[in-house]
GUBA-906234 format. One line per field, with one value per residue (C-alpha): residue number from 1; residue in one letter; x, y, z. Coordinates in pm, 1 decimal, always signed. Layout:
# GUBA-906234
nr	[NUM  ...]
rest	[A  ...]
x	[X  ...]
y	[Y  ...]
z	[Z  ...]
END
This chain:
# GUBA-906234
nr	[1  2  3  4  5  6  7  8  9  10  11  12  13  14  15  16  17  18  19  20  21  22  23  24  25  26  27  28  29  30  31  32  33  34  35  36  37  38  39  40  41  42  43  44  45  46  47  48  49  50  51  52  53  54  55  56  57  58  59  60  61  62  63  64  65  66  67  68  69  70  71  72  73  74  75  76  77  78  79  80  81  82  83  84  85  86  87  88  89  90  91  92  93  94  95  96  97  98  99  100  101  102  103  104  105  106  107  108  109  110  111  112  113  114  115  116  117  118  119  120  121  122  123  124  125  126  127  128  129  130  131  132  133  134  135  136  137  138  139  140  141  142  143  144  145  146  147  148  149  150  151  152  153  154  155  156  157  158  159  160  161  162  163  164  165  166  167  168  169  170  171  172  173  174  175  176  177  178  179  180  181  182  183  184  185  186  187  188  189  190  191  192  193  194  195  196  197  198  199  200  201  202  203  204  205  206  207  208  209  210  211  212  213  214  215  216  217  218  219  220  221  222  223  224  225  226  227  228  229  230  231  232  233  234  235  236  237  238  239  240  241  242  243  244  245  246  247  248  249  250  251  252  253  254  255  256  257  258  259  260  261  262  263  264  265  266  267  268  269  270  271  272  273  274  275  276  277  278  279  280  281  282  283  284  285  286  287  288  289  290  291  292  293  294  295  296  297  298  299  300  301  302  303  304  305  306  307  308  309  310  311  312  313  314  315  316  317  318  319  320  321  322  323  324  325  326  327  328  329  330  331  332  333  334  335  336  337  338  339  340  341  342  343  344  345  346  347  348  349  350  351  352  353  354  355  356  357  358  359  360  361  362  363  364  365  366  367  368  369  370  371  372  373  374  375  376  377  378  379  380  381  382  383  384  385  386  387  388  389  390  391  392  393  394  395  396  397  398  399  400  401  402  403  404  405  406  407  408  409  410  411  412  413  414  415  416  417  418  419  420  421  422]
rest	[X  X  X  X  X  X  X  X  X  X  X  X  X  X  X  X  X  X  X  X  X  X  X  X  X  X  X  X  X  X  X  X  X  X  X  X  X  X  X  X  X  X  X  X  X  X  X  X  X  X  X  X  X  X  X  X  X  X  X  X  X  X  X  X  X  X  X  X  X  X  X  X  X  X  X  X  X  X  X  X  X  X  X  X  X  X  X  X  X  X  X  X  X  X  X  X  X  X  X  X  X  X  X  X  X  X  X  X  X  X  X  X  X  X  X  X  X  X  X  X  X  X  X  X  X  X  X  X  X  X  X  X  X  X  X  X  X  X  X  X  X  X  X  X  X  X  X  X  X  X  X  X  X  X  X  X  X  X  X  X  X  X  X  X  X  X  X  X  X  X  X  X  X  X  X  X  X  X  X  X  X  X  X  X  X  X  X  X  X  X  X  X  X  X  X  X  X  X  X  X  X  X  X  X  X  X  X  X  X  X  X  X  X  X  X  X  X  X  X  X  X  X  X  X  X  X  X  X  X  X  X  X  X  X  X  X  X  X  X  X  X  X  X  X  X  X  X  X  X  X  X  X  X  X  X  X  X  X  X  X  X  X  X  X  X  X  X  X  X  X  X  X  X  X  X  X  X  X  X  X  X  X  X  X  X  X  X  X  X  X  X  X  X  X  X  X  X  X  X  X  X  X  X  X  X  X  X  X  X  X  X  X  X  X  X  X  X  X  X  X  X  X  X  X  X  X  X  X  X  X  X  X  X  X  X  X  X  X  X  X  X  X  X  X  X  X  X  X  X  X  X  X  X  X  X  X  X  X  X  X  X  X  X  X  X  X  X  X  X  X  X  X  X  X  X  X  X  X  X  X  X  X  X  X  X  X  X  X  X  X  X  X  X  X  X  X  X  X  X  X  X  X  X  X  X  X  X  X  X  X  X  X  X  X  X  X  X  X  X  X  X  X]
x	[-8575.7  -8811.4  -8731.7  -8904.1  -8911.5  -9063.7  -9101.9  -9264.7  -9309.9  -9199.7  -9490.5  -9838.2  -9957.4  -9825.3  -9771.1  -9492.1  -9323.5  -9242.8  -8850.4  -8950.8  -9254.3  -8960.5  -8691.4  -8963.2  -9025.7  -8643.4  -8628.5  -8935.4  -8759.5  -8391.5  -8562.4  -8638.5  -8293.2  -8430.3  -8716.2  -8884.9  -9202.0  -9455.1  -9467.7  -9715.1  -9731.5  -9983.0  -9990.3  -10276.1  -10429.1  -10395.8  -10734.9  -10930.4  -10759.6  -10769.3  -10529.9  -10502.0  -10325.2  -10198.8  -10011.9  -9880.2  -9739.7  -9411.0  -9112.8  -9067.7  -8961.5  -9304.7  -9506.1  -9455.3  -9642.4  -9927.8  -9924.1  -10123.1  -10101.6  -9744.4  -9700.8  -9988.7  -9861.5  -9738.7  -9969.5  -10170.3  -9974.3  -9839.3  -9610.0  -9551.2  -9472.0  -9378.8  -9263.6  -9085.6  -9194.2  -8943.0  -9238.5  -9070.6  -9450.4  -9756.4  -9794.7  -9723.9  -10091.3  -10194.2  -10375.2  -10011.4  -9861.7  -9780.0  -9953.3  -10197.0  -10539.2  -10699.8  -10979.4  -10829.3  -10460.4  -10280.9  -9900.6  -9615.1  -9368.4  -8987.1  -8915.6  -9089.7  -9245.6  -9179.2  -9485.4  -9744.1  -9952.4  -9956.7  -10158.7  -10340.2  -10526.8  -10623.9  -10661.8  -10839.8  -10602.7  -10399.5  -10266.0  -9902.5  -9734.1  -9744.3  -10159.5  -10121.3  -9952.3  -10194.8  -10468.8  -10299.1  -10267.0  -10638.6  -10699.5  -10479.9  -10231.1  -9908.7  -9706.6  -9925.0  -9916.5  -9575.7  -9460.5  -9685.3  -9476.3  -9169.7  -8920.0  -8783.6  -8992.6  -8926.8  -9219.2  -9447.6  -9812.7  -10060.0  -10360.1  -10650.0  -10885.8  -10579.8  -10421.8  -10090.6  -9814.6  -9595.6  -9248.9  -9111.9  -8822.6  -8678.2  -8276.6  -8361.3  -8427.1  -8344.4  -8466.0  -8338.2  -8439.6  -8259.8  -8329.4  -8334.7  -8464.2  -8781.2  -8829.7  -8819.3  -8695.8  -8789.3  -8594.7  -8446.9  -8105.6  -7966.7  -7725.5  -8028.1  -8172.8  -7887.1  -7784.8  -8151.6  -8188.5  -7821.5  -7969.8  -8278.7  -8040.8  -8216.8  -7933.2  -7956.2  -7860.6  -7866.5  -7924.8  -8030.5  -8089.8  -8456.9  -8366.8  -8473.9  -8767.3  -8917.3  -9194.9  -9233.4  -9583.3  -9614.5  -9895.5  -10004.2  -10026.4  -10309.2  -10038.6  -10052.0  -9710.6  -9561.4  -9521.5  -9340.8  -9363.1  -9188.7  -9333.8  -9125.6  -9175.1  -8998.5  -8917.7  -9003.4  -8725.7  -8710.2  -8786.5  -8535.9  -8629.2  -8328.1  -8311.9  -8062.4  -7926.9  -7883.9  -7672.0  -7772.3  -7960.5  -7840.1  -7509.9  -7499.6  -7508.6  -7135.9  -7099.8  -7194.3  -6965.8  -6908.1  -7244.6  -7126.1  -7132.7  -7471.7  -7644.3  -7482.5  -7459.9  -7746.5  -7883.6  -8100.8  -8435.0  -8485.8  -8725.8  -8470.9  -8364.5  -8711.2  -9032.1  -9369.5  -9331.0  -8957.3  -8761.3  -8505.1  -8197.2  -8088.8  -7895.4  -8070.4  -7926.9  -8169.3  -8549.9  -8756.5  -9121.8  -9327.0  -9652.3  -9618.6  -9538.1  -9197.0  -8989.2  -8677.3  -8468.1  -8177.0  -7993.6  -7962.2  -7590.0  -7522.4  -7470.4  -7584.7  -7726.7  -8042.3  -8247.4  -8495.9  -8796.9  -9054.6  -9312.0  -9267.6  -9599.2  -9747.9  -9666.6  -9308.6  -9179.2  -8829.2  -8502.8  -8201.7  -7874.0  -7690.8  -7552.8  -7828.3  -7889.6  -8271.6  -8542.2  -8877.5  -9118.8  -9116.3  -9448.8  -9358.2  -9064.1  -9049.3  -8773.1  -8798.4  -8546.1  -8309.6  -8285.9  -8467.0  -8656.1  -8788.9  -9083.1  -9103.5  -9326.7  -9331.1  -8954.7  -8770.4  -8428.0  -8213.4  -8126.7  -7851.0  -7737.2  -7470.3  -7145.4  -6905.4  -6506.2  -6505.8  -6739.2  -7059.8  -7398.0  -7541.2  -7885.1  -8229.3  -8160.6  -7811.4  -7957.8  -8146.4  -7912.8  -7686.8  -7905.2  -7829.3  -7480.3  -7145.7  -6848.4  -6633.0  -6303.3  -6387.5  -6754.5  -6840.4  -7132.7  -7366.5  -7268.8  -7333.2  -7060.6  -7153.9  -6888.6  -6499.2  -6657.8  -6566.7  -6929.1  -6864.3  -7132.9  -7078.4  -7115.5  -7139.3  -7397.9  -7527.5  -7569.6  -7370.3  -7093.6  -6886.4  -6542.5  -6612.0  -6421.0  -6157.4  -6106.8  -6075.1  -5824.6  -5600.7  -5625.8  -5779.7  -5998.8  -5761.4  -5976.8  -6296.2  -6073.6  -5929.6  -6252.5  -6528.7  -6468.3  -6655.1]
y	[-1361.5  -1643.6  -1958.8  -2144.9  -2467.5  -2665.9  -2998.9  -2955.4  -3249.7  -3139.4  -3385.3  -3232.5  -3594.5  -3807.5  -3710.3  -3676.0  -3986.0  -4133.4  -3957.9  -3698.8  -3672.7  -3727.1  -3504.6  -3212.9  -3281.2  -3278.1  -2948.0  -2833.4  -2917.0  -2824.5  -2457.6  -2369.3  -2218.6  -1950.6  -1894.8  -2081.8  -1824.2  -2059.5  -2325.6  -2384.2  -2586.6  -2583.4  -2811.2  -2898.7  -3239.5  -3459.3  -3643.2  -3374.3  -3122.2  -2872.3  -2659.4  -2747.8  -2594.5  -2633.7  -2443.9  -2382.6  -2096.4  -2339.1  -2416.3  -2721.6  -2976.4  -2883.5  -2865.8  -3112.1  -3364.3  -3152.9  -3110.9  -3444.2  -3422.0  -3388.9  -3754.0  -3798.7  -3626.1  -3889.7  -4029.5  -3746.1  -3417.6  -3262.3  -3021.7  -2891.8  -2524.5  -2509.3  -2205.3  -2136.1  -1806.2  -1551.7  -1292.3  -969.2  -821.2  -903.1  -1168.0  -1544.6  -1670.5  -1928.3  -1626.7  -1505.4  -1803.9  -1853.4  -1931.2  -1636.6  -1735.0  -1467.1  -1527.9  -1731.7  -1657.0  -1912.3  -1753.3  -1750.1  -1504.4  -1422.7  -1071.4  -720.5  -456.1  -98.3  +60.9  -151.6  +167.4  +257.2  -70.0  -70.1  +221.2  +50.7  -315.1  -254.4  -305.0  -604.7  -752.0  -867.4  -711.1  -1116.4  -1093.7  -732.1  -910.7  -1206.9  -928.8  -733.7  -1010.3  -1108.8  -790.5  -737.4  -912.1  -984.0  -739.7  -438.6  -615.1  -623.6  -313.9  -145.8  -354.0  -189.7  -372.2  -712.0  -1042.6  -1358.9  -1490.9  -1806.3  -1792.5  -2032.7  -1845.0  -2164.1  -1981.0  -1964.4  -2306.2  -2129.4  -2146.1  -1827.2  -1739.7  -1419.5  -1206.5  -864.6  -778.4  -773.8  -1124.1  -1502.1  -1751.5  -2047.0  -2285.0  -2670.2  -2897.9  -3275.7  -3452.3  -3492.7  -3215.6  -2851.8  -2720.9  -2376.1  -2268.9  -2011.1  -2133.1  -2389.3  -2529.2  -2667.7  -2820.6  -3008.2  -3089.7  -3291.3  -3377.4  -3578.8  -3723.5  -3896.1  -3996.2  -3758.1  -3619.1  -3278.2  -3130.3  -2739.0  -2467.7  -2124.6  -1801.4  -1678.1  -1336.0  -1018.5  -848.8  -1163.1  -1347.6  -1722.2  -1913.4  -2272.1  -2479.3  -2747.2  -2684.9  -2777.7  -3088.6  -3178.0  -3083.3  -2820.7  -2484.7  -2196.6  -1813.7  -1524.8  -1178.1  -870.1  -628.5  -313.5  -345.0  -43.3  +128.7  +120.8  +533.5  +688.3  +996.3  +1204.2  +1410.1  +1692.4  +1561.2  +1796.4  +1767.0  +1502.5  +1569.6  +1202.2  +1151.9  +803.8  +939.5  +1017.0  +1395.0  +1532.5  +1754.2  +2106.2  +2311.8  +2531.7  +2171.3  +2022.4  +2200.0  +2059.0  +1641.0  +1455.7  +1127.1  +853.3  +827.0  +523.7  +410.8  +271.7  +37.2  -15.6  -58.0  -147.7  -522.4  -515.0  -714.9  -434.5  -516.8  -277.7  -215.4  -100.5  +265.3  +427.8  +406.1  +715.8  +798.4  +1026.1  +1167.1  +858.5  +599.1  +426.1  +371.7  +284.3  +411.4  +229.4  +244.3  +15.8  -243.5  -222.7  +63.3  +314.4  +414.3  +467.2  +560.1  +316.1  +400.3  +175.1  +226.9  -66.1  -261.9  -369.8  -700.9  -634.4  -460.0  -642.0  -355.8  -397.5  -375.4  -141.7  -242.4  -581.7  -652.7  -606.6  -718.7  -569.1  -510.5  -154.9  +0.3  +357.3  +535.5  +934.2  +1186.1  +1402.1  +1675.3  +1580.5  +1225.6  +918.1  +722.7  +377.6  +342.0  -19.2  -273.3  -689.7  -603.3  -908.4  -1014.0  -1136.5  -1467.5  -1556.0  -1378.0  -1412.2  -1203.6  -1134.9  -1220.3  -838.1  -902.2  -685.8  -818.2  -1002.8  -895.6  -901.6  -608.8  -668.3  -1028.5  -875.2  -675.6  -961.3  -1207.9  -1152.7  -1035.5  -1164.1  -1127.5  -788.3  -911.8  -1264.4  -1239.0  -1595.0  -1668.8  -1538.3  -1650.7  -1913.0  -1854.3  -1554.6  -1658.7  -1643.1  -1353.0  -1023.1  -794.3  -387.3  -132.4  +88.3  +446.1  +513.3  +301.9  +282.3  -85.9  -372.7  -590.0  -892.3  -1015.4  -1399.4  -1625.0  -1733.5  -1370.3  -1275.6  -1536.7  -1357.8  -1044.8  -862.4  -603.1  -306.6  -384.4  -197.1  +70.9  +145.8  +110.2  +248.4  +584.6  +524.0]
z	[-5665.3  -5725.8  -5981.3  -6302.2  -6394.5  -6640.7  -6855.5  -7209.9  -7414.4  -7792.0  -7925.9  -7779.3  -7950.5  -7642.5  -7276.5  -7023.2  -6892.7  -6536.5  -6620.6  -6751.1  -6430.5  -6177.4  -6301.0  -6304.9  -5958.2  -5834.1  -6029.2  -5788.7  -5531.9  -5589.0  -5685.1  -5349.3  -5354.9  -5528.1  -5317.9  -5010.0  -4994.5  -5216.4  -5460.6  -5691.0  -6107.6  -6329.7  -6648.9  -6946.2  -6894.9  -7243.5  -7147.8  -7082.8  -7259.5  -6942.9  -6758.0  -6407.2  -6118.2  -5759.7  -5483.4  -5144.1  -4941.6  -4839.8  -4918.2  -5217.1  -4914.2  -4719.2  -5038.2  -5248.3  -5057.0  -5014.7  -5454.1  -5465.4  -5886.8  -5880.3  -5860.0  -6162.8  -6433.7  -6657.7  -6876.6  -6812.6  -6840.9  -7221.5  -7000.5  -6633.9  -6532.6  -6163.7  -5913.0  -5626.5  -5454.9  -5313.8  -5175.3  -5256.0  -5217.2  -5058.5  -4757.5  -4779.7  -4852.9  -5104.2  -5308.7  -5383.2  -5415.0  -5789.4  -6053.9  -6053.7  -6274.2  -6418.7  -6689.4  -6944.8  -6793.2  -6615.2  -6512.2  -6312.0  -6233.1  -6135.5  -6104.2  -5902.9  -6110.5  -6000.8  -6188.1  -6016.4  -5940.7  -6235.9  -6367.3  -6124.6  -6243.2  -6565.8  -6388.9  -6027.0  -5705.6  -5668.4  -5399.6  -5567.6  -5927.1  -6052.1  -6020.0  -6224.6  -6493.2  -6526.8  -6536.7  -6771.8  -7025.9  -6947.1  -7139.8  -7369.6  -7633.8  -7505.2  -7697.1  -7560.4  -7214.7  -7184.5  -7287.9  -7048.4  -6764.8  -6623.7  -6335.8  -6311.7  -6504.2  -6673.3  -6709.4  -6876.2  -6904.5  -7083.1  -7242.8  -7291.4  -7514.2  -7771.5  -7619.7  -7587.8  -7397.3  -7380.6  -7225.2  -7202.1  -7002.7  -6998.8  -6962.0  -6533.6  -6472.5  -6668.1  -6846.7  -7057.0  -7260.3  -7203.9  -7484.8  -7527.5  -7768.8  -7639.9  -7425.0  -7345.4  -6991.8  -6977.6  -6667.1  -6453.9  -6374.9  -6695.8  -6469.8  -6290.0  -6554.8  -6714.0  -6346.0  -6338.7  -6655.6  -6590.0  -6278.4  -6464.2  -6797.2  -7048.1  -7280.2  -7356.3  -7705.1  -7683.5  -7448.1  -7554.3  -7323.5  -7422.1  -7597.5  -7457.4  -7655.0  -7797.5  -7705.6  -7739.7  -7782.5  -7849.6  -7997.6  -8211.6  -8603.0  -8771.7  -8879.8  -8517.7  -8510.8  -8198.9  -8331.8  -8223.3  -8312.3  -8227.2  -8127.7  -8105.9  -7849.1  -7650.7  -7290.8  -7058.3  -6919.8  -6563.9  -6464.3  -6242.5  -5998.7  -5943.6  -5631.8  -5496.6  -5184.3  -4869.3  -4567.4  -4349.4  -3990.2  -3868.4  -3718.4  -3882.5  -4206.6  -4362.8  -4489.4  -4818.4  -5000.2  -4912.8  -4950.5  -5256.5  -5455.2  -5319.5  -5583.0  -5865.5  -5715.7  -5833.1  -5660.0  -5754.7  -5566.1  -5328.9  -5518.3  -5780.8  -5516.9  -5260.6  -5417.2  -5136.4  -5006.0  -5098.8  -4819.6  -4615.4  -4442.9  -4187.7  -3849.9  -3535.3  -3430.6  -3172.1  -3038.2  -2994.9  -2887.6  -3046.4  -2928.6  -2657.0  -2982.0  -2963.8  -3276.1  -3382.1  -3636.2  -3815.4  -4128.7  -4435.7  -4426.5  -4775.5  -4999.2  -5096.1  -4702.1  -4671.3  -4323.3  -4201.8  -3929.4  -3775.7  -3498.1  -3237.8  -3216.6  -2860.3  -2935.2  -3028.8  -2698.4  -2776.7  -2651.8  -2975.4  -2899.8  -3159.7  -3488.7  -3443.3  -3767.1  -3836.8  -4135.6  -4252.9  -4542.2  -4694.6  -4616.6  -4757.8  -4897.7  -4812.1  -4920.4  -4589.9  -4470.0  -4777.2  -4656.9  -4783.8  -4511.3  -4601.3  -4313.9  -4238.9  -4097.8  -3937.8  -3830.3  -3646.3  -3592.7  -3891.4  -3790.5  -4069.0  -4387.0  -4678.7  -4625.3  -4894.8  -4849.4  -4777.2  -4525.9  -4725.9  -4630.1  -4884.4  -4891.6  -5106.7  -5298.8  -5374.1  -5495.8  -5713.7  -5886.6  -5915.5  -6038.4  -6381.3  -6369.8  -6450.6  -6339.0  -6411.3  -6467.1  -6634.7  -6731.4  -6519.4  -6468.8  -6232.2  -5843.8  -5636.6  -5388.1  -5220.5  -4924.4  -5148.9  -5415.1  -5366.5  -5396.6  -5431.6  -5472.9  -5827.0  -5714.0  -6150.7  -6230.5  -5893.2  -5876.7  -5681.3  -5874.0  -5835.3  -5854.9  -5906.1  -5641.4  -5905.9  -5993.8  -5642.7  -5540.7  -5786.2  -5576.7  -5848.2  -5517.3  -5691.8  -6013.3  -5933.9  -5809.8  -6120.2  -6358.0  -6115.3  -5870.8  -5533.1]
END
């Protein structure tokens, strides 16, 4: 989960002002709730009619003193696009801090591909999905670019040999765009925007959810006017694997149905849920060695449960207790001896986490999945109070939902029961 924010100015004739310079920054800052990993902006210069950009691999309360243009942008800037980095791939370096520049591609990025290997057979090897993306549309118009993407994205992307700015999302991840009546915010969370825009006494008139399968451009007419068009394209479908599960080796692991009906279940793959650099949650069960290597073994804390291995490094000698609750970055994901094993590596401690009111872990890939959801019995919006909601995993659709705090105050629990069979 990472966040975008921005400031456009609606007249490209005149440039952002001290309000408008200020309540982009708050937004910078107040977006780190969406991701502490890296923050970066990037914005076209009126004067020199340039696109310029800056980031860091910190959080917005540790960066934004180190942006030294942040605090220059009025008078100078015709709009601001900042990001605030939740790594879900690749290590925390400036060179994947967001926005990626490639060619005549300036972008940033909220969302994790799942087909990354894929591009990069047409693109070279990348270190993060965001830097496939920016290469991608390097290459290619944006229509063919993006329907060659499949995974989570909301993303906006200023092409300078065209002087355009484009926005774009699929159904995984949002994006909205905050009106005033001098300004664009073209945002993650709305809320935030209207929340800021309040703060620094700009009145906003509309806000809109950018539509699935369209993408936006803006640029000045040849009246000097700000002009938008529309593109229409098809989102990939995210591919599914489907696998035959088989009676587990691991004592952990609750039993399968009786063996005449094994043959006739069918499972998603892992990788529906863990793609490489994907953050994973799990609880520490038992350490082994192996040819004189010690590893541990574990299993994920939220559903469905998965098996987790990683070979203890010489530096990392540290004895868990069981059930301590354990992070690291997917290296691999294997489907060995009919179980799935996610093979992990940089494994520490968890030191806090969300926790449902029915006491479920709140973790990154439930996060994910509930990003852009709503609520199932009232449709609310998506949360914010992870602490009073009630979170269930959907054994159907194989995804995690949410009774909204309201909702679950009405001890509505029995309602997933009765639409959804675990």
């Amino acid at each position: 989960m990472c966040g975008i924010v921005s400031v456009i100015k609606k007249d490209w004739s005149t440039t952002l002002n001290f309000s408008a310079e200020k309540a982009f920054k708050q937004m910078l800052f107040a977006d780190a709730l969406r991701g502490g990993d890296g923050t970066g902006m990037f914005w076209k210069d009126d004067k020199q009619n340039r696109v310029f950009y800056d980031k860091v691999p910190k959080a917005s309360w540790e960066a934004i003193p180190l942006l030294k243009n942040l605090d220059k942008l009025a008078g100078v800037a015709q709009w601001v696009v900042g990001h605030n980095r939740k790594a879900t791939m690749g290590v925390h370096t400036t060179a994947n801090t967001h926005p990626f520049h490639e060619d005549h591609i300036v972008l940033v990025h909220n969302g994790t591909l799942s087909n990354l290997w894929e591009l990069e057979k047409e693109i070279g090897n990348c270190d993060v999905d965001s830097q496939a993306i920016a290469k991608l549309l390097a290459k290619q118009k944006p229509k063919q670019a993006l329907e060659k993407l499949e995974g989570a994205y909301a993303l906006v992307w200023y092409n300078t040999n065209e002087s355009k700015l484009y926005f774009a999302r699929n159904k995984e991840r949002p994006l909205w765009i905050v009106e005033s009546e001098l300004y664009y915010f073209i945002v993650s969370e709305a809320e935030l925007a209207l929340w800021i825009a309040a703060r620094n006494d700009i009145i906003t008139t509309k806000v809109t959810e950018v539509p699935v399968g369209k993408i936006y451009s803006l640029m000045v007419s040849k009246a000097n006017k700000l002009h938008t068009n529309v593109v229409n394209f098809t989102p990939k479908e995210k591919k599914i694997t489907y696998h035959v599960p088989q009676q587990s080796y691991y004592p952990y692991n609750p039993p399968q149905q009786s063996q005449q009906v094994l043959p006739y279940m069918r499972m998603p793959g892992a990788e529906k849920w863990f793609v490489i650099g994907d953050t994973v949650t799990f609880s520490f069960v038992s350490s082994y060695v192996v040819n004189g290597v010690k590893k541990i073994r574990g299993k994920t804390v939220d559903a469905p449960v998965l098996q987790v291995e990683s070979t203890v490094t010489k530096d990392s000698q540290t004895l868990y207790e069981y059930g301590t609750i354990l992070e690291g970055t997917v290296a691999k994901v294997e489907y060995t001896f009919g179980n799935h094993v996610i093979n992990c590596i940089n494994v520490e401690p968890q030191v806090s986490a969300y926790k449902s009111d029915n006491g479920l872990m709140i973790t990154d890939r439930i996060l994910n999945q509930l990003e852009c959801k709503r609520c199932e019995a009232c449709s609310a919006s998506p949360l914010t109070d992870y602490d009073h909601a009630h979170v269930y995993y959907n054994a159907n659709s194989k995804e995690h939902e949410f009774l909204c705090p309201n909702c679950n105050k009405l001890n509505l629990p029995s309602y997933y029961d009765k639409h959804f069979a675990m």
